[in-house]
N, C-alpha and C positions, 0 to 999 in steps of 0.2 A: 918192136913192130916196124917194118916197112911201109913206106906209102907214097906214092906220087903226087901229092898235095903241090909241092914245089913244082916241080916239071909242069901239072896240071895249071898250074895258077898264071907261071910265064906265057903259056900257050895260049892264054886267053888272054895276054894283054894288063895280068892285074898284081899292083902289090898288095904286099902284106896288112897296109891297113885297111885297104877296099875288103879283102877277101877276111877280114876280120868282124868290119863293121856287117856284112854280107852274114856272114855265120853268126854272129852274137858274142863273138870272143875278143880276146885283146890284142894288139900286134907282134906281143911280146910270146904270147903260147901260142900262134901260129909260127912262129920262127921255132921255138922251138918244138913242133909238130914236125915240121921238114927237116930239123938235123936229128930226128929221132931221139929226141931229149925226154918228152912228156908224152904219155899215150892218154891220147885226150878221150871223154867218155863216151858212150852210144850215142846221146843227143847232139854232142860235139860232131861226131863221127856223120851223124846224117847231116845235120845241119851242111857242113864241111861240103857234104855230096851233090848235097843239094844244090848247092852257090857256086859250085863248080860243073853242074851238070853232068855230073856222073855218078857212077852204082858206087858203093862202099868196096865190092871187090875190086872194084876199077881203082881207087884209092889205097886200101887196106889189104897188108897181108900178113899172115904169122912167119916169122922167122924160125924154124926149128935148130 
């Protein structure tokens, strides 16, 4: 899965453990969310969207 979680997060000024504490997750599986390591679940996914002020498409997409 692709996603602009990265891109999105620099754009706003924020690392990895802001944008963690912000979502409910850990520093370590937002890092790995950005090199497309771990596809994190629905809740992750909005949570994610939510702390970044954007849609899940704006973030998420499938790779075929």
């Amino acid at each position: 899965m692709k996603n602009n979680v990265k891109i999105t997060r620099i754009k706003l000024s924020m690392n990895q453990q802001e944008l963690a504490q912000k979502a409910g997750a850990t520093r370590q599986t937002i890092g790995l969310i950005e090199k497309g390591e771990y596809n994190p679940s629905l809740n992750l996914c909005i949570a994610l969207a939510k702390a970044l002020n954007k849609t899940l498409d704006e973030l998420f997409w499938e790779v075929e």
